[in-house]
N, C-alpha and C positions, 0 to 999 in steps of 0.2 A: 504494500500500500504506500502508495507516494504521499508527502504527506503537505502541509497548507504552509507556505508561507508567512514569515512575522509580518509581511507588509498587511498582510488582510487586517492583523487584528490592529497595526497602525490607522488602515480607515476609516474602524470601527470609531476608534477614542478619537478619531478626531473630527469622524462628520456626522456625532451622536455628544451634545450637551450632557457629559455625565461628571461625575465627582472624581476627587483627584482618588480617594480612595478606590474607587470601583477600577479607575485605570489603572493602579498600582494593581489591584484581584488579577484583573485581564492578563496583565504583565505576567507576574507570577506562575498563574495556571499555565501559560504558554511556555514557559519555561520545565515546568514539570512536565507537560504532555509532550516536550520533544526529550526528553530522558528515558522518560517510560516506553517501550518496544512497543512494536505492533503484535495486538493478539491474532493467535493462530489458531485452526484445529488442534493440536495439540494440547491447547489449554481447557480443562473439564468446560471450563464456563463458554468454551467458543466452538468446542468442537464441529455443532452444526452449522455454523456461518463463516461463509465464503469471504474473507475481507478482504485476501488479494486482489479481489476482482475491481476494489474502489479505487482508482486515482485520484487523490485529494487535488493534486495538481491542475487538472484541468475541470475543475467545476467552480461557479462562480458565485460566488461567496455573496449571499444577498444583505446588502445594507438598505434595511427599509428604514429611512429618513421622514417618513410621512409622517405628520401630525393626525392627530385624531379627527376625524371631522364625524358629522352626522351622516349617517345612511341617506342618499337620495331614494333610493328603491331598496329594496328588502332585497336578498339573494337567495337564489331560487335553493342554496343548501339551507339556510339560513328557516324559511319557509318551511322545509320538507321535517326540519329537527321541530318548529314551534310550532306545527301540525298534532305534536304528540306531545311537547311537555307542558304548553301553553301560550297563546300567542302572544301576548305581552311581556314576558322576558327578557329583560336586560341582556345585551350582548356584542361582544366585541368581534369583529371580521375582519381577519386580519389576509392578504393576501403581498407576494412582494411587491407591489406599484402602492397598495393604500392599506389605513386602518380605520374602516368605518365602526361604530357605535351603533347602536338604538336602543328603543326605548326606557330609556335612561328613568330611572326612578327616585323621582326628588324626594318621596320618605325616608329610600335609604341614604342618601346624604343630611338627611337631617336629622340620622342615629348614630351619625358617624359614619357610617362602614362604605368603604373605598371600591370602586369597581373599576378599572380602567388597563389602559396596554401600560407595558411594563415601562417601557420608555416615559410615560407621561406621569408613571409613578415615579419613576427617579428622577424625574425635574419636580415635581411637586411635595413629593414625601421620602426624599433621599436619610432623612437624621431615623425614620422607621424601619428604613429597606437597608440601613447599616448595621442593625442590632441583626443582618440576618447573612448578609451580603460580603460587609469588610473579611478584610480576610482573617483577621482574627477571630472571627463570630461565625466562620464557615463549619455547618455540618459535616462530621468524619463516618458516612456510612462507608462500607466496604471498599464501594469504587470512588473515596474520594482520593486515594492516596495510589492506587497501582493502574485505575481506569484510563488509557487512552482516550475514548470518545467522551468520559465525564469531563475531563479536562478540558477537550476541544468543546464543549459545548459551553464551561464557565470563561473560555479566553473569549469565546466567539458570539454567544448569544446576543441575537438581533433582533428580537419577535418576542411578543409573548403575553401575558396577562397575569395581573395583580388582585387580590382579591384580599381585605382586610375585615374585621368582622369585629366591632369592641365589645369589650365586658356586658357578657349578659345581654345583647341585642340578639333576635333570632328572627334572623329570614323566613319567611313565610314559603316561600318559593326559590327553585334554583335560580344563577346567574347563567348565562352561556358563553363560552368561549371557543371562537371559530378558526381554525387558520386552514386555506386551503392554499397548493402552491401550485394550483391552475393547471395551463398547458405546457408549462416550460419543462426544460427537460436539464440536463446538467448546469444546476445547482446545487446549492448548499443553504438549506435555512436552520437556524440554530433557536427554534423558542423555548422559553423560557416559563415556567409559569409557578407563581407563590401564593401559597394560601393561610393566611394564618386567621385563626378564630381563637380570639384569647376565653380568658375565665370564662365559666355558665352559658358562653353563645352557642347559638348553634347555625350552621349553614348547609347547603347543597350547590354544588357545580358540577357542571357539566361540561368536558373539553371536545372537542373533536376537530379531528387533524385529516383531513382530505386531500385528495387531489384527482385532478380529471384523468376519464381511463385513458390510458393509452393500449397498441395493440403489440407494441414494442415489449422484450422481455430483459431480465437483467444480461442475459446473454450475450446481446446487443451491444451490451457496452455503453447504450444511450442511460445511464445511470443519473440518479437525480438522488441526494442525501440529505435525511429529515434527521437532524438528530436534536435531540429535546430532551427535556429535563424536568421533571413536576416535583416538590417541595412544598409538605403541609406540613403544619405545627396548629395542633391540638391542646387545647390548654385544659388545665383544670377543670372536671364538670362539666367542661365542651363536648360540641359533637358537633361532626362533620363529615358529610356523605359527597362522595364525588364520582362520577360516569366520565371514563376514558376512551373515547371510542377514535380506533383508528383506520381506516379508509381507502387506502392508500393503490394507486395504478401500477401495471407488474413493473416499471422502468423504477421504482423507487428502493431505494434500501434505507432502512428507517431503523434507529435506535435509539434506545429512550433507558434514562433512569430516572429513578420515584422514589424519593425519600421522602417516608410519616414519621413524625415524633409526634407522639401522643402522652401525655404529662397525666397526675392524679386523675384519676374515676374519669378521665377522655374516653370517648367514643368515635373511632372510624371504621365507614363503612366505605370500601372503594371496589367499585366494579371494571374490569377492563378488557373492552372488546375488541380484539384484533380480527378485522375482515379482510383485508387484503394487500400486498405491498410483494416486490421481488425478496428480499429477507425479510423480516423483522428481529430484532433483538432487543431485547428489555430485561432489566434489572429492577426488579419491587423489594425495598429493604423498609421494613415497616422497625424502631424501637420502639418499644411501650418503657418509659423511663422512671415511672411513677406506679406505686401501690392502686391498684385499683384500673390501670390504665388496661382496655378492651379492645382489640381491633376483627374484622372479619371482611377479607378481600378473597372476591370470585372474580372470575376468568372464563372467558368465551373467547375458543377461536373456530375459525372457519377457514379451513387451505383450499387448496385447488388450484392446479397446473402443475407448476414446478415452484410454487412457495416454501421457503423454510420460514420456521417460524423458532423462536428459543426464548425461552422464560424462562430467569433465575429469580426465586423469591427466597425473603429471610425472615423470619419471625424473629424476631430480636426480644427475647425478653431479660431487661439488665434489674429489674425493678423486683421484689414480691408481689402475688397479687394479682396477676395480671395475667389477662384470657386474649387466646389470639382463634382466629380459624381460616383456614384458605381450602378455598374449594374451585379446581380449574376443571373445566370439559374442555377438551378438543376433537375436532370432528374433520377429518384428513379425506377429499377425492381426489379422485388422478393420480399425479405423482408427486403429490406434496407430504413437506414432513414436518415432524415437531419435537424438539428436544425439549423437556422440562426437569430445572433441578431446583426443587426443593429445600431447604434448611429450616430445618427448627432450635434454635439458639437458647441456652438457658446459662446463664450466669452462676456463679455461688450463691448469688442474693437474692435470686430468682425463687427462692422458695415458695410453693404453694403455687404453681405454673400451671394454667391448663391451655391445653395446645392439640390443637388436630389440623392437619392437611390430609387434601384428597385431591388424588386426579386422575382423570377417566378418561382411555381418550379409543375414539368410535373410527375406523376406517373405512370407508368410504369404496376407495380406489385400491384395485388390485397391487398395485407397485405405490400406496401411501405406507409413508414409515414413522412411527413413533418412539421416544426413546421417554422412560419415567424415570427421575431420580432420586428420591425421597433421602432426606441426613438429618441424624440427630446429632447435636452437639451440648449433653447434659454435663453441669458442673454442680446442679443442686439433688438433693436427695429427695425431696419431699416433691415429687411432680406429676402430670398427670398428661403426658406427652403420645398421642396416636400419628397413624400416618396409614395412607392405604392410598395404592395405584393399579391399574388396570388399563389392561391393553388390548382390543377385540375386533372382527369385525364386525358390518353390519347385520342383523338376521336375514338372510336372504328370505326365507318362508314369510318374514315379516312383508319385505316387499311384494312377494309375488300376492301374498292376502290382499295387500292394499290395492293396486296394480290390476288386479283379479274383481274390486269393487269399481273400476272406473276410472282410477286415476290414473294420472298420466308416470314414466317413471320418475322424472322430476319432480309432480308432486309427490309421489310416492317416497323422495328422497327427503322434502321437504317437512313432510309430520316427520319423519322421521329425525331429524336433527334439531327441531324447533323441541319434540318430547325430550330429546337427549339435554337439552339446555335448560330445561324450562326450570328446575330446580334454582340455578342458579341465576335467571333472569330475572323472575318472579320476585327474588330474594330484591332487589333494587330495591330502595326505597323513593328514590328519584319520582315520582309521580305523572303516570307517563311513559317512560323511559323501557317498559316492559312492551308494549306494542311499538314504540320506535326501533327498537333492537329485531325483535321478529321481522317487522319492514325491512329492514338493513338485509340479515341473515337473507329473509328471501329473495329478495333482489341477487345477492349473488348467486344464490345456486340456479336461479332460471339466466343467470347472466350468460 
């Protein structure tokens, strides 16, 4: 993998109004990420993704310089989401020419709680996004210290969405945050996105990361790189539910990390739907830091063609007290594949732990392949730690029964993968969000 020039992140800090601090982060990060090697198959965490295949060198580093403006027209992705979670919706669209807004909700500026692109928070609330951001104040999950693409994401991020939530204030309803990277093909967008809900509040967001289909495949070459990064902090007595859904045309290769901290009796619930993209890679590192502190993140994915797909997730539990649960389905046709690795983390202090993962994953396609990897890493005595994986194909008799009623075999394929999820879709609390997800799903398997 050829890797990005210093010059990009020179034009980041200088044709983006940001703090000398932030520029000093940028500096740094970029120094670390050209020390750190490029991962390989080799490495457990990368084995199913292809990165030699990326040229950093020839893809164009998108600096979206646009100021916020209001929406002229609604965008017809933008429509298809507030179709299902509600139409008035607060929500930011970000695309690389602009970042439009709507409908902006003057209650919640007058509870305080902040909704806007990440750029517009760092000129407006820089002394807040440093208690998060400086480098001294920077979260240490896993891949902030050995990750290549973490790094390149904290030197390079240029997009993204801010969301703030004060003491005790609770959202009635989700926020939305949009970024699509259109028709364009070899680029680089780096968003960014931060959630914090301090003491008693509580919020919901919704993120979704698009882009137009193309007929082109990573093969190609014609290569286009989303890599992103999400960041919630859960406070005290909070709770915070978020839908991650991603989207993505086969020319993309798309990797993402997601770090939760969740403090005293916090609540997170994060959903994460990966529907389509030439890789995908994602890292979900959830700490519960605090006594009392509960988290429970589900996983839907859907392959088909030649997608790989790769989830690492971490249950981090550093704290006593504290309940986590992760439950991923994956649903493989064609000649697509899916590695999943697992960890459940228990500290000394960790006493009195309760922890279950589960992942099930349905194939589809005669030559789809899946790999499970479940790990326990116990330091406390007193725990209450499960795990269970599953690997199958689909019940052929099941098909022919449905198939033998009138359906066609696509729909036949369609209950089928809609009943394999629903467990986990259902589970959203998002409002909404369970019929937009099935929309999504079916869309691609009649695609």
């Amino acid at each position: 993998m050829k890797t990005i020039a210093k010059e990009r992140v020179d034009e980041i800090t200088k044709q983006t109004s940001e703090p000398a601090w932030l520029k000093d982060s940028r500096l740094k990060a970029f120094e670390s990420y050209l020390k750190i090697p490029t991962p390989c198959n080799r490495d457990e965490n990368w084995r199913r993704t292809e990165v030699d295949a990326l040229d950093l060198s020839t893809l164009n580093v998108v600096v979206n310089d646009s100021k916020e403006k209001k929406a002229a027209k609604e965008p017809a992705v933008i429509t298809a989401a507030l179709a299902n979670l509600g139409k008035n919706l607060p929500y930011i669209y970000t695309t690389p020419q602009s970042v439009e807004i709507g409908n902006a909700d003057s209650e919640l500026l007058s509870k305080g709680v902040i909704f806007c692109s990440l750029k517009t928070a760092l000129a407006q609330h820089a002394d807040l996004l440093s208690k998060y951001l400086a480098p001294e104040n920077l979260p240490c999950p896993d891949f902030a210290q050995n990750d290549k693409f973490y790094l390149m994401n904290q030197s390079l991020f240029n997009s993204g969405a801010f969301l703030y939530v004060p003491k005790n204030v609770v959202l009635e309803s989700p926020v939305l945050n949009v970024l699509s990277s259109g028709e364009e093909t070899s680029i680089a967008i780096f968003p960014r996105v931060i959630i914090i809900v301090e003491q008693g509040a509580k919020a919901e967001f919704v993120n979704l990361c698009t882009a137009d289909k193309h007929k082109t495949t990573g093969e190609s070459q014609a290569l286009s790189l989303v890599n992103s990064s999400i960041e919630t902090y859960v406070g005290a007595n909070a709770s915070l539910s978020y839908l991650d859904v991603s989207d993505f045309s086969a020319n993309t290769f798309a990797v993402s990390r997601v770090y939760n901290e969740v403090k005293k009796d916090g609540s997170l619930h994060a959903s994460t739907i990966a529907l389509g993209g030439w890789q995908i890679k994602s890292d979900i590192q959830t700490n519960l830091k605090e006594p009392g502190a509960k988290s429970d993140i589900r996983g839907v994915v859907l392959g088909a063609g030649n997608e790989r797909y790769s989830f690492n997730t971490i249950q981090d539990h550093i704290a006593p007290d504290t309940s986590s649960t992760i439950n991923f389905r994956v649903a493989l046709k064609d000649s697509s594949s899916s590695a999943y690795l697992g960890t459940i983390r228990v500290s000394k202090e960790g006493q009195r732990t309760d922890s279950y993962q589960s992942n099930k994953n349905l194939l589809l396609g005669s030559n789809a392949h899946a790999d499970s990897i479940p790990k326990l890493e116990i330091l406390a005595d007193d725990v209450k730690c499960a795990h269970g994986a599953t690997v199958g194909p689909a019940d052929k008799e099941q098909i022919f029964y449905l198939m033998s009623r009138g359906l066609s075999s696509l729909e036949a394929e369609e209950l089928i993968v809609t009943g394999f999820f629903r467990q986990v879709v259902q589970s959203c609390p998002v409002d909404g969000a369970g019929d937009w997800i099935n929309s999504l799903v079916a869309d691609k398997i009649h695609s």
